[in-house]
TIDRENBA-838263 format. One record per residue: x, y, z of N, C-alpha, C in turn; residue in three letters. Coordinates in steps of 0.2 Angstrom, whole numbers, plus 5000, padded with zeros to 4 digits. Each point is the difference from the previous one (the first is absolute). Layout:
XYZXYZXYZala;...
END
This chain:
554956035039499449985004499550055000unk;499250004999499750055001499750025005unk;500050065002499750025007499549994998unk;499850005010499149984999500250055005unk;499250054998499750055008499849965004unk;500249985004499749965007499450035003unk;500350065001499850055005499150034995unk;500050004995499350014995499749934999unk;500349945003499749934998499750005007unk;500350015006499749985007500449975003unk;500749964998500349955002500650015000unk;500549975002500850024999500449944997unk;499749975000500349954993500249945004unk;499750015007500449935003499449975004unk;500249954999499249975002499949975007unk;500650005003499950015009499750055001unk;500450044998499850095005499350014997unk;500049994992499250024999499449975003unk;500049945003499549985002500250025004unk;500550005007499850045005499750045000unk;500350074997499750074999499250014999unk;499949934994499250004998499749995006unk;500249965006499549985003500250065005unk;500250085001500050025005499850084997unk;499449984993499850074997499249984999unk;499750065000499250004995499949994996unk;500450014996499850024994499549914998unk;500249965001499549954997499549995004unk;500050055006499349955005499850075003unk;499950075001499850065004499850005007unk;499749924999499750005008500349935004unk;500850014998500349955003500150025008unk;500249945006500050025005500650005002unk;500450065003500749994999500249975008unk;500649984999500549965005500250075005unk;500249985008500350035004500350054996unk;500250075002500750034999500749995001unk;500049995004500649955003500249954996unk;499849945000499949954996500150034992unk;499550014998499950054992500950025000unk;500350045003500750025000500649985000unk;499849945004500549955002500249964994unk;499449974996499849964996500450024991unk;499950085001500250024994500650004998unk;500450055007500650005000500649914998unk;499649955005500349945000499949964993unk;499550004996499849984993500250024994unk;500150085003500450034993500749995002unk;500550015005500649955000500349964998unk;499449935000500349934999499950004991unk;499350064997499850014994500450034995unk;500350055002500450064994500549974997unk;500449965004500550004995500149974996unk;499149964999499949954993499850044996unk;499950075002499550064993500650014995unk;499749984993500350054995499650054999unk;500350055003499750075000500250054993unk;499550034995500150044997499550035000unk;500150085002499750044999500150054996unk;499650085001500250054996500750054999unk;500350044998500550025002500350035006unk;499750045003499750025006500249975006unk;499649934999499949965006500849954998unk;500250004995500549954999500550035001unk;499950085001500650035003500350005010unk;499150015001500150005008500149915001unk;499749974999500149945001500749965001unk;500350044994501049984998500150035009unk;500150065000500050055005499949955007unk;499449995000500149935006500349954999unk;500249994996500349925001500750025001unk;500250044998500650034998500350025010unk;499250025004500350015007500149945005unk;499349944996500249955003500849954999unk;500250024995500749974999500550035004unk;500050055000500550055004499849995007unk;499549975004500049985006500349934999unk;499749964996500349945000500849995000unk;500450044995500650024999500550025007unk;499550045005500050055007500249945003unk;499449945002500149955005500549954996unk;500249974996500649974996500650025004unk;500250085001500650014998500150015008unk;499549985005500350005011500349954998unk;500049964996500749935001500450034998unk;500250034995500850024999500150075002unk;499650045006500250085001500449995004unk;500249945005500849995003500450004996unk;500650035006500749984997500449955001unk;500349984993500549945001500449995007unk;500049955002500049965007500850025001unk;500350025004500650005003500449955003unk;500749975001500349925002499650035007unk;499950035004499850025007499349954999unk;499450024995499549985002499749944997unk;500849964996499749964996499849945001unk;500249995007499649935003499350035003unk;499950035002499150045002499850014992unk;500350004996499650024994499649914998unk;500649974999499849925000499549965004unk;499950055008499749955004499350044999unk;499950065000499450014997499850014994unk;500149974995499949994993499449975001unk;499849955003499449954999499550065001unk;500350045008499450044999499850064997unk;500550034997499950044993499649984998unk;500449934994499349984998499550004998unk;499750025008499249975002499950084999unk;500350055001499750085003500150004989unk;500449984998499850024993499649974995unk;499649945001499549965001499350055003unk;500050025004499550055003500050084996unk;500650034998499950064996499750004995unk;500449944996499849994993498949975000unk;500049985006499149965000499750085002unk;500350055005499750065003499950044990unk;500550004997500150044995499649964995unk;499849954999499549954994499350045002unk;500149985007499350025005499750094996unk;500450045002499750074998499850014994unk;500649954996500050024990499349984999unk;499749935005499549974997499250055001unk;500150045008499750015000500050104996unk;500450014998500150064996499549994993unk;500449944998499849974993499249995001unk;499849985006499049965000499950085001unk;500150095003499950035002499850054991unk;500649994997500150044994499249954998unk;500049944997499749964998499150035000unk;500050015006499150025003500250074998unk;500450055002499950054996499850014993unk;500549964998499850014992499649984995unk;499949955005499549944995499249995001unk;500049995007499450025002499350024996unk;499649974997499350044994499750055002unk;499749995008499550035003500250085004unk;499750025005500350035004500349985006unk;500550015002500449975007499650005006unk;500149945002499749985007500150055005unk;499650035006500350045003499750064998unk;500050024993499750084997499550015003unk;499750045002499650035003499650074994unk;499049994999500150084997499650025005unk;500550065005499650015004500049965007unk;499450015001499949945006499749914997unk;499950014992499749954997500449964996unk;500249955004500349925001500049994990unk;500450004996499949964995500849984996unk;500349965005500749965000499849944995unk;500550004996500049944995499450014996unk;499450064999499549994996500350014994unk;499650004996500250034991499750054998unk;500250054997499650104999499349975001unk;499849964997499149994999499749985007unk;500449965004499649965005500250055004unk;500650025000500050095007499650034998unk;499850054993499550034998499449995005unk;499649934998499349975003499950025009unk;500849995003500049995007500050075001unk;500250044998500150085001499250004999unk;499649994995499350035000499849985005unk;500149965005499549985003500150025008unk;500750034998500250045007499550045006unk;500250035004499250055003500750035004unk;500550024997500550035003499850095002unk;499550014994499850094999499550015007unk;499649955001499250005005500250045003unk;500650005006499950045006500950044999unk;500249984994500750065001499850084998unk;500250045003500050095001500850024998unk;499850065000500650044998500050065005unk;500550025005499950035002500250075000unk;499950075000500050054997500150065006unk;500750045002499950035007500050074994unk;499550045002500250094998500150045007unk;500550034999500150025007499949985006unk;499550015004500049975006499249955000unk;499749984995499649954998500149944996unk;499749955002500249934995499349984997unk;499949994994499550004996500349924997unk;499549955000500149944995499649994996unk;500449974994499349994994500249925001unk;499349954998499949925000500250024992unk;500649965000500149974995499749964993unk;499449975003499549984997499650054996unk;499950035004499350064997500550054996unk;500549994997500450054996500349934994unk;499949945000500349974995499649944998unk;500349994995499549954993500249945004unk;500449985004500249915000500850035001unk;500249935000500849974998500150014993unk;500750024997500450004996500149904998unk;499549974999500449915001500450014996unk;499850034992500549994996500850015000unk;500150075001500850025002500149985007unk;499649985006500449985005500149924999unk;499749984997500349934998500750004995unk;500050054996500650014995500550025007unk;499950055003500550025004500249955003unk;499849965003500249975006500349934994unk;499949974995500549944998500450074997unk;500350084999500650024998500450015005unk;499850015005500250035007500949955001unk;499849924997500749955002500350014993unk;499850054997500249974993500450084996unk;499950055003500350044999500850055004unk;500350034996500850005005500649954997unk;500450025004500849954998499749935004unk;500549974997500249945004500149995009unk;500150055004500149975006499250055002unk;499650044997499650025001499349955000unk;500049974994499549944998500549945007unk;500349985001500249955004499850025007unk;499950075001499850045007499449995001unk;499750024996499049995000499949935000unk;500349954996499749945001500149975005unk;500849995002499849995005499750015008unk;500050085000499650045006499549984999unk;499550004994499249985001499949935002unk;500549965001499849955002500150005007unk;500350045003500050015007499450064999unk;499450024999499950045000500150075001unk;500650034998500250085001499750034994unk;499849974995499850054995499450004997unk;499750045000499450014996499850044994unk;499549974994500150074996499350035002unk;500050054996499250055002499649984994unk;499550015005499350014997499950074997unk;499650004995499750054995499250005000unk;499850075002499450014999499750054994unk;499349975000499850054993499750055005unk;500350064998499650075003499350034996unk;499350015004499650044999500250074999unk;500250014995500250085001499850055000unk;499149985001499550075000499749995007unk;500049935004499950015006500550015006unk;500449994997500950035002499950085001unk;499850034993500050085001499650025005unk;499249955000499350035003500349995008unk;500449975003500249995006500550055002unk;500449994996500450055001499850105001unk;499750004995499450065001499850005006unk;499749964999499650015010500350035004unk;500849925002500450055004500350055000unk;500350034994500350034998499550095004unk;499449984999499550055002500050035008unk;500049945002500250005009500550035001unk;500749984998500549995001500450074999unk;499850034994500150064997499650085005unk;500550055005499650015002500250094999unk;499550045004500450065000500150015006unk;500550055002500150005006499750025006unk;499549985006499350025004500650045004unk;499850065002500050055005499949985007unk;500250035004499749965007499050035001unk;499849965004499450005002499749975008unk;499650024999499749965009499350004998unk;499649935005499749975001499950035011unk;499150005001500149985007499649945003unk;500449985003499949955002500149965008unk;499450025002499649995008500350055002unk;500450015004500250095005500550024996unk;500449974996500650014998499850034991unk;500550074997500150004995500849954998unk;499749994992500749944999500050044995unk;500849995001500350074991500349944997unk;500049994994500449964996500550034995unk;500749985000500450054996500049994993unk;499449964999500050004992500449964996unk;500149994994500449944995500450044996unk;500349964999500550024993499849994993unk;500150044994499749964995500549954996unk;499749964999500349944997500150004991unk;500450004995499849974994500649984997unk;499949964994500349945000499949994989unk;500449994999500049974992499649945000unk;499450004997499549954998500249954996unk;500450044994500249964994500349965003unk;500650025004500549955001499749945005unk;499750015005499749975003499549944996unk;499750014996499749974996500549944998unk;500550004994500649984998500149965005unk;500450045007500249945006499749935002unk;499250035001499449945004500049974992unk;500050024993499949944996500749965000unk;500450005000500649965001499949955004unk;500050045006500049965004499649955002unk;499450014999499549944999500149954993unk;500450034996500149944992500649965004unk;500250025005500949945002499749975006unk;499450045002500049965007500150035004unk;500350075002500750025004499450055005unk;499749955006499550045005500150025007unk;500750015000500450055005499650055000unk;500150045006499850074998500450074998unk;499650024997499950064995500350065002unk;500450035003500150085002500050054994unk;499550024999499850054998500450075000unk;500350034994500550075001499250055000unk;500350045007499450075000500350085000unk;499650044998500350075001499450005006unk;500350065004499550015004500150075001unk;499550065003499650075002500049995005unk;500350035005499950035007499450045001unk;499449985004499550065000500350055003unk;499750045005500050065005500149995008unk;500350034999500049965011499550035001unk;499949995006499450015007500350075003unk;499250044999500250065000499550015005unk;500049995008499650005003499750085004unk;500250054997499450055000499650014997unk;500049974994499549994992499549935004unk;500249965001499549955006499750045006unk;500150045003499750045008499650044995unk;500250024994499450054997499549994995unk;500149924998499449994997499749935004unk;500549975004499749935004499550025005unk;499950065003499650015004499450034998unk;499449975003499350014997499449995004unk;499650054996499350035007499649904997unk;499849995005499449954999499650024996unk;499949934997499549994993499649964999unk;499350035001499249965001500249924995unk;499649955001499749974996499650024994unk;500149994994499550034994499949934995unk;499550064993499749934997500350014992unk;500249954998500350014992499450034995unk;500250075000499550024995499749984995unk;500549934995499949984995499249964999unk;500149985009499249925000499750055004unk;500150035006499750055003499749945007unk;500349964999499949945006500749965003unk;500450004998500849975002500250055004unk;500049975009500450055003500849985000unk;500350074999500650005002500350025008unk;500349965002500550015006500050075003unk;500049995006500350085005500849984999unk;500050075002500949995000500150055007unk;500449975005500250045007500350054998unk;500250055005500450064999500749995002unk;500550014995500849985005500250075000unk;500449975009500650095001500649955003unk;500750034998500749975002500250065004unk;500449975003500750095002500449954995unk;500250104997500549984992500949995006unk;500450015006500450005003500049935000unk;499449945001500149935003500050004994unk;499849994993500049984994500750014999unk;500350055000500750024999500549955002unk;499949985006500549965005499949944997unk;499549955000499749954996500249984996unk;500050024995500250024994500749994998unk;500450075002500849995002500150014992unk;500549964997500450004993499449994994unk;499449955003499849984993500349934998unk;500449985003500349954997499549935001unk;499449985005499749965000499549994995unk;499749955000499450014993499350015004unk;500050015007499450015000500150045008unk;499550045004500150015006499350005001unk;499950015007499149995005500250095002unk;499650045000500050055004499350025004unk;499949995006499550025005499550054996unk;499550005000499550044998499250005007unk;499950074997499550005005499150004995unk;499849955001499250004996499650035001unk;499450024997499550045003499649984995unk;499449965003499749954996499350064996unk;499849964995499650044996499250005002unk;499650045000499450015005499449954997unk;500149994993499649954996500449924998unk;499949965002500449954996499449964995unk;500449944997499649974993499349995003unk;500249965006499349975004499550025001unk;500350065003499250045005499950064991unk;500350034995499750004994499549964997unk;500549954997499249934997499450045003unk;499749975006499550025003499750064999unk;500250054999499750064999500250054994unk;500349954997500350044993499150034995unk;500050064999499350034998499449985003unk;500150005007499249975003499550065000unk;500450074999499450055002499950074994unk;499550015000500050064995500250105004unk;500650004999500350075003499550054999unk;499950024993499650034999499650014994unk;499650024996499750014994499850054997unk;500050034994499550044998499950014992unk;499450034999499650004992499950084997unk;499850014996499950054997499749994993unk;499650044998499450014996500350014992unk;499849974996500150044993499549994995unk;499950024993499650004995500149944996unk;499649975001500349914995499950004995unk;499450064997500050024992500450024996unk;500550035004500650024997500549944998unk;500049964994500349944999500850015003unk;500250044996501050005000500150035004unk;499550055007500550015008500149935002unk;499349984998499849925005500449954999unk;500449994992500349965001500649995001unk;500250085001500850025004499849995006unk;499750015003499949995009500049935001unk;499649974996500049925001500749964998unk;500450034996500649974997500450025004unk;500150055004500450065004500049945007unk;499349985001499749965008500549945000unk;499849974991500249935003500950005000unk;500450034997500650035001500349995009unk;499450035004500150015006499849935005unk;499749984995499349955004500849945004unk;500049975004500449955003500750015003unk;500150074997500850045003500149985009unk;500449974998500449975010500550065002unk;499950025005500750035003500349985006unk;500449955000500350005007500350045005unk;500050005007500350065003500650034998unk;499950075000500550074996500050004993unk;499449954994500050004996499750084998unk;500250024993499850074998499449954994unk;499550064998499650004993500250064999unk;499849984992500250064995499349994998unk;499750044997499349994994500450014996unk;500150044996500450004991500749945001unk;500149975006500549944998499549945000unk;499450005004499549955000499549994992unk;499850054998499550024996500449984994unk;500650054999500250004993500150074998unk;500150014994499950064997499349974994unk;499650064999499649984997500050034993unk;499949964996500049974993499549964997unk;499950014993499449974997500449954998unk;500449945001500349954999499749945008unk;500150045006499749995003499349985004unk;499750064995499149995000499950065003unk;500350075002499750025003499850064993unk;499550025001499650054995500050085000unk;499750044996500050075000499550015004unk;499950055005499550055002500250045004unk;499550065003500250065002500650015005unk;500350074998500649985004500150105001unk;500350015004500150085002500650014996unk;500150054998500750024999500150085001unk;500350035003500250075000499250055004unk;499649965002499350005002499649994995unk;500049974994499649994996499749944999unk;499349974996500149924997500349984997unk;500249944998500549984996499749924999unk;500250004993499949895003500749995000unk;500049965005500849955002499949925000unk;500549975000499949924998500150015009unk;499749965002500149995008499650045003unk;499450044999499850045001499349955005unk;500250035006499649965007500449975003unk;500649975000500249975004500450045009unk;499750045001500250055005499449975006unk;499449994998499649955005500349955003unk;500249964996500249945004500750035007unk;500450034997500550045003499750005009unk;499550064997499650035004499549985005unk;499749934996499849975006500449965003unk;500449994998500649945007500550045005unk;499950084996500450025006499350015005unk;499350034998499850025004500049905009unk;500049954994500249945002500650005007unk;500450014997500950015003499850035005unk;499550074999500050065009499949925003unk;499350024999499749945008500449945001unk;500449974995500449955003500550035006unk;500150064999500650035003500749984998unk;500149994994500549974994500450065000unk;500750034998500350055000500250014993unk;499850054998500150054994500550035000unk;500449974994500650044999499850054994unk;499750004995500050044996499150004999unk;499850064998499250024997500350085000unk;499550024993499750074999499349974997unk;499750055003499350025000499850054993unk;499549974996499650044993500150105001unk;500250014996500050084998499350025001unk;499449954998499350035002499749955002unk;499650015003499849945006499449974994unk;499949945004499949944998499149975001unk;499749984997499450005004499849925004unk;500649954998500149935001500249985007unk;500350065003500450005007499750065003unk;500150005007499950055004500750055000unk;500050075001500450055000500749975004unk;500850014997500249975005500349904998unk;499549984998500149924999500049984993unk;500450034995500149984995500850004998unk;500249974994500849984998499950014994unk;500350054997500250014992500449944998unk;500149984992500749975000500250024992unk;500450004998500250014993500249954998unk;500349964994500849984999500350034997unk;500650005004500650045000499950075003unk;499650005005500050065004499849985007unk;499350035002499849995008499749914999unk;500249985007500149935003499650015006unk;499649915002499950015007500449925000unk;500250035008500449945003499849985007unk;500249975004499849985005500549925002unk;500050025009500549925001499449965004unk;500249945000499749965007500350015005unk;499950045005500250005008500049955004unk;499449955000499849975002500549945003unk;499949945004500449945001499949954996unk;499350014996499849964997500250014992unk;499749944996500150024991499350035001unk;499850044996499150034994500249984994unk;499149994998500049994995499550044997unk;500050034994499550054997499749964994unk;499250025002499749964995499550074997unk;499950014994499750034996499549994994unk;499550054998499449964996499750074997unk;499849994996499650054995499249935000unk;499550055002499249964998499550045001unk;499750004996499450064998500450085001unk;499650035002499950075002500850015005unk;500449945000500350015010500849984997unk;500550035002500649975003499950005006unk;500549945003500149985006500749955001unk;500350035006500549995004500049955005unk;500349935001500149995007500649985003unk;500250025005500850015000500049935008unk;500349944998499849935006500750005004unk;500249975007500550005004499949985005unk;500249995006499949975006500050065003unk;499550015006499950065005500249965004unk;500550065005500349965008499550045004unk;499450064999499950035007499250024997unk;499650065000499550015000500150074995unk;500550004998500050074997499450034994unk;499850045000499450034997500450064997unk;500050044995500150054995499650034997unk;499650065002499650044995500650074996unk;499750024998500050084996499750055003unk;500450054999499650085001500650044997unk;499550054996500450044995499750065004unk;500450085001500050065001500150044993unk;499650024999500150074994500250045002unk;500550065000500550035003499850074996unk;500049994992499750054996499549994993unk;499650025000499550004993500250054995unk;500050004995500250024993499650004998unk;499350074997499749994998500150014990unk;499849995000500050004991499750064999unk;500150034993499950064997499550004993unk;499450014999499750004992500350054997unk;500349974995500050034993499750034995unk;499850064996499549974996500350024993unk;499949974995500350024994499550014994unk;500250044996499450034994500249954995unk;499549954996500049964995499649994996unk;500150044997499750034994499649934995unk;500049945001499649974998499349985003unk;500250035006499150015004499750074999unk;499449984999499650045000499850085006unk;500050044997499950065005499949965010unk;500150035002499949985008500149945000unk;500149934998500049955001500649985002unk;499849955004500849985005500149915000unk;500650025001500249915001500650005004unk;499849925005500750005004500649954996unk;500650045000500449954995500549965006unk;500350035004500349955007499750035006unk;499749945003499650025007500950015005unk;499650055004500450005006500049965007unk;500849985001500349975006500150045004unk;499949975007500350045006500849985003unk;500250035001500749985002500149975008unk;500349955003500050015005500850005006unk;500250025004500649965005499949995002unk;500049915004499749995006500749965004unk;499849945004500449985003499749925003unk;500149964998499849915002500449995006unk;499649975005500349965006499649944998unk;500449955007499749935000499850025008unk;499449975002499850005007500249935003unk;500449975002500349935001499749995007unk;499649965003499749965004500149925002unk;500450015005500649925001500050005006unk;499749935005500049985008499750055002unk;499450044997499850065006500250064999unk;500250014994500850075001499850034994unk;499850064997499950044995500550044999unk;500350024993500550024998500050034993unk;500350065001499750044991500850004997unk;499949974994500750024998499950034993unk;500450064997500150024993500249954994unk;499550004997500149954993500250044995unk;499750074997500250034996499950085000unk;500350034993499850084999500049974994unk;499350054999499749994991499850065000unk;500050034994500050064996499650004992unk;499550025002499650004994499850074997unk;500350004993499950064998499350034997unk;499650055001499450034994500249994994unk;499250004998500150014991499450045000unk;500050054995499750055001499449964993unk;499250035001499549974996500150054994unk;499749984994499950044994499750014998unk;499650065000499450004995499850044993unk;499949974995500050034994499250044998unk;500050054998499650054999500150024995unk;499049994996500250064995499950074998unk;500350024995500150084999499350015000unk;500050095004499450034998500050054996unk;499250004998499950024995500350064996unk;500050075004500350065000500850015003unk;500449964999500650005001500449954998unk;500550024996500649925000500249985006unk;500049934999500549975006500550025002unk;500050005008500650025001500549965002unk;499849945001500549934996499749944997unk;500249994997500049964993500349905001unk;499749945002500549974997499649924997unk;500449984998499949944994500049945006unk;499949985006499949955005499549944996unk;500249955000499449955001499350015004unk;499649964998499450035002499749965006unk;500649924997499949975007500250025005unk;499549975006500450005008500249955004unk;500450015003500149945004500150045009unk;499349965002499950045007500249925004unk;500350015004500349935007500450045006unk;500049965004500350025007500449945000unk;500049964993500449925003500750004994unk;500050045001500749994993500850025003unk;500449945002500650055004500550004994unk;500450045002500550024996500850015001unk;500549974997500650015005500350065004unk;500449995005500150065005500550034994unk;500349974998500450024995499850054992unk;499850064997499650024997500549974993unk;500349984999500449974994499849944999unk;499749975006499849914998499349985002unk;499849974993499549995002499649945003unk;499549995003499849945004499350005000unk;499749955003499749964998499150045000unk;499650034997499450035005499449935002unk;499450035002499549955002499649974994unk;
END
């Protein structure tokens, strides 16, 4: 006889059970409406019992192996209940009237084994029968949480698309003492329909023999389910994971403190955290391809920071109060006062104790700041401190245009309170890249052209600026010969890479320096909030005068008696700058500086007379250059800037 694949046709070759079965699958209608569960189970089991034993069953080797296999156990039950009639022993003369009188009811109890032992073979025989014959998936399969019992791959397939199982499932992720979840959705393409369709009609169909009879019949009690399969995004899988991985991944913090109302609060800091990404990676795909949105424990190494070193806290937690100020960048966004904290380091000590806590309060005592953001806004640059100008040559293109280049440099410089000025940090070094040009310059007491030559005005008017502000001066020297731009006393050389002027804001308040090169004038104004009436003039005492000395020298390129001046002379001077300070009524001299200006002696060139050679001789230039305004560095080795 030739075997037919049943199981490839859709049917089992018996036309009971087949129409059963057909009318308890999709495959010919997807959007059939199914019967009770209960019923649906009832139904199956009772149908294929009265049906199987009319199947001529042929299948593949495989199956005609497990199949023998079952029949072969239902016999041996059957064989099992047969043989309670004769597992007694032959009747003894003692018991063989009792044997006779209950014979009838014998009988009846071997009547009942033999129907109990029909009863199980049949239902063994209906049980192998839906295992093995069965076309579709088993009633009861589950993929997932989506129902598709008795569908056929294609009709599960379709119900699987239309799932929304992913919308709101997460996966949840703990890295050391934090849980991180990623939505499931936002990391994947959909459902798998295809293989969790496939999975779930193999799920009864793979295994031995009491294995496939376990699952089939479990999922019809629902115990069993197979899984769902997701398709993974695996570039949005990494882009999330990065994320967290970025949070997550730390170094270890140190302890620190915060204050907050009376109390300083020390925090003992964290431990550093880190963690294999790769594998991590690996893990979260998995798991979201099976379904499996347990959570996640994360393997970490971890870094112990620094314990709490609380005399390193008592010596830098404690701090003088600290005005309100304005961010230099806009030169309008105030920033915050900050109070002053003091602790006793013995109570921090006790407090404190081991370290073992993550955080402690320690009493502090405030001492609030004299300016806050408020009352600043309101008078942030409302007054001008002080000002001043000074004269130059505008025809002189290249001084003019280093002072002017030099100004705007300076023009809008903020210093908040204790802030320092540098000039040569402010200005720059100067360079024809720059802009700044050649002109006269001193060197060794001579002229010279220097690239930056001029720029000691601007210096020099904003210290003369700085006095009457009453701003404090940390660094100036004063020109090697005095100046014609300045009063004796009130000028600042500066170099690069040598003499600096500098100066701090003492004040409560921010200043601001604005600065300008136009026509004939540099000018300085130095803007800030005044809290009282103070007034600052100048007075310089000259201590000693220096006269200069004429030289005359024989130059034989002039004519008998005829004279020329080749360097005019300077007078030297030592003097001494006060500031006269006038404040609520109350006048007050204080020492601003000692300057020391050296002579230069004048030169005059003469020619030989008639009736004698000269008695010296020299080849000088013819030019001269006669000024009182040309300074020169205190330093006879560097040169600086002249007038």
């Amino acid at each position: 006889m030739t075997q037919k694949n049943y199981s490839a046709l859709g049917h089992t070759g018996n036309n009971a059970l087949d129409a059963m079965l057909k009318s308890r699958t999709h495959s010919a209608n997807p959007e059939y409406a199914p019967i009770s569960k209960q019923q649906e189970k009832q139904d199956i089991v009772s149908e294929i019992s009265n049906n199987v034993a009319m199947s001529e069953m042929s299948e593949e080797t495989q199956f005609q192996q497990d199949y023998k296999s079952g029949i072969d156990i239902v016999k041996e039950i059957d064989a099992a209940a047969k043989k309670t009639t004769k597992a007694k022993t032959k009747p003894t003369n003692k018991t063989k009237k009792t044997k006779q009188a209950k014979k009838a009811k014998n009988g009846n109890g071997k009547k009942i084994a033999i129907g109990v032992g029909s009863v199980v073979a049949a239902l063994c025989l209906a049980t192998v029968g839906y295992t093995y014959l069965y076309p579709n998936i088993h009633f009861g399969v589950n993929a997932g949480t989506v129902e598709i019992g008795g569908m056929s791959i294609t009709d599960a397939q379709k119900q699987i698309e239309k799932s929304d199982v992913l919308d709101n499932a997460s996966l949840p992720i703990k890295i050391y003492q934090t849980e991180y979840k990623i939505g499931v959705s936002e990391v994947a393409n959909g459902l798998d329909s295809e293989n969790s369709a496939k999975n779930a009609y193999e799920f009864t169909r793979t295994g031995g023999f009491f294995t496939r009879i376990a699952n089939t019949m479990g999922a019809l009690f629902g115990l069993n389910e197979s899984k769902l399969s997701v398709n993974v995004n695996d570039e949005a899988l990494k882009t999330k994971l990065d994320e967290i991985s970025a949070e997550a991944i730390t170094e270890p913090v140190d302890p620190f403190w915060t204050v907050e109302g009376d109390y300083l609060v020390v925090d003992k800091g964290s431990v550093g955290v880190s963690f294999d990404t790769e594998k991590l990676y690996k893990q979260v795909q998995d798991r979201i391809k099976t379904m499996d949105f347990s959570t996640l424990d994360v393997k970490v190494e971890t870094t112990e920071q620094n314990p709490i070193d609380v005399q390193y806290i008592y010596d830098n937690a404690q701090t003088a109060a600290k005005n309100a100020t304005v961010d230099k960048t806009d030169g309008t966004t105030i920033l915050p006062s900050v109070d002053g904290v003091k602790f006793d380091l013995e109570t921090a000590k006790e407090i404190i104790g081991d370290g073992s806590e993550q955080t402690y309060k320690i009493p502090i005592e405030r001492t609030p700041a004299a300016v806050t953001a408020d009352q600043l806004a309101g008078v942030l640059f409302r007054d001008t401190l002080a000002s001043a100008s000074t004269s130059l040559n505008a025809s002189n293109k290249s001084r003019t245009n280093n002072v002017r280049l030099a100004s705007e440099f300076i023009n809008g410089t903020i210093l908040n309170p204790g802030d320092e000025f540098s000039y040569n940090g402010v200005v720059g070094e100067r360079t024809t890249d720059r802009g700044f040009q050649t002109a006269g310059a001193y060197s060794n007491g001579q002229v010279i052209e220097d690239v930056g030559g001029g720029v000691c005005q601007p210096s020099s008017t904003l210290y003369m600026a700085v006095l009457r502000a009453d701003l404090e001066v940390t660094e100036r020297h004063n020109h090697s010969l005095t100046v014609s731009y300045t009063p004796l006393g009130e000028d600042a050389t500066v170099s690069w890479g040598g003499p600096d002027f500098k100066f701090k804001n003492n004040t409560d308040y921010p200043v601001k320096i604005l600065a300008w090169q136009e026509g004939s004038s540099m000018s300085v104004k130095i803007l800030g909030t005044k809290t009282t009436d103070k007034v600052v003039e100048t007075d310089t005492d000259i201590i000693e005068t220096i006269d200069y000395k004429t030289v005359e020298k024989t130059d034989s390129s002039l004519s008998a008696g005829e004279r020329e001046t080749s360097q005019s002379g300077i007078t030297g001077y030592k003097t001494v700058t006060y500031k006269i300070i006038t404040e609520n009524g109350q006048t007050t001299k204080v020492k601003a500086n000692n300057s020391s200006y050296k002579s230069r002696d004048k030169i005059v060139l003469v020619g030989p007379a008639a009736s004698s050679k000269p008695s010296e001789t020299t080849t000088t230039s013819t030019e001269t250059t006669e000024t009182t305004t040309t300074p020169e560095s205190t330093n006879s080795e560097t040169s600086e800037t002249a007038e």
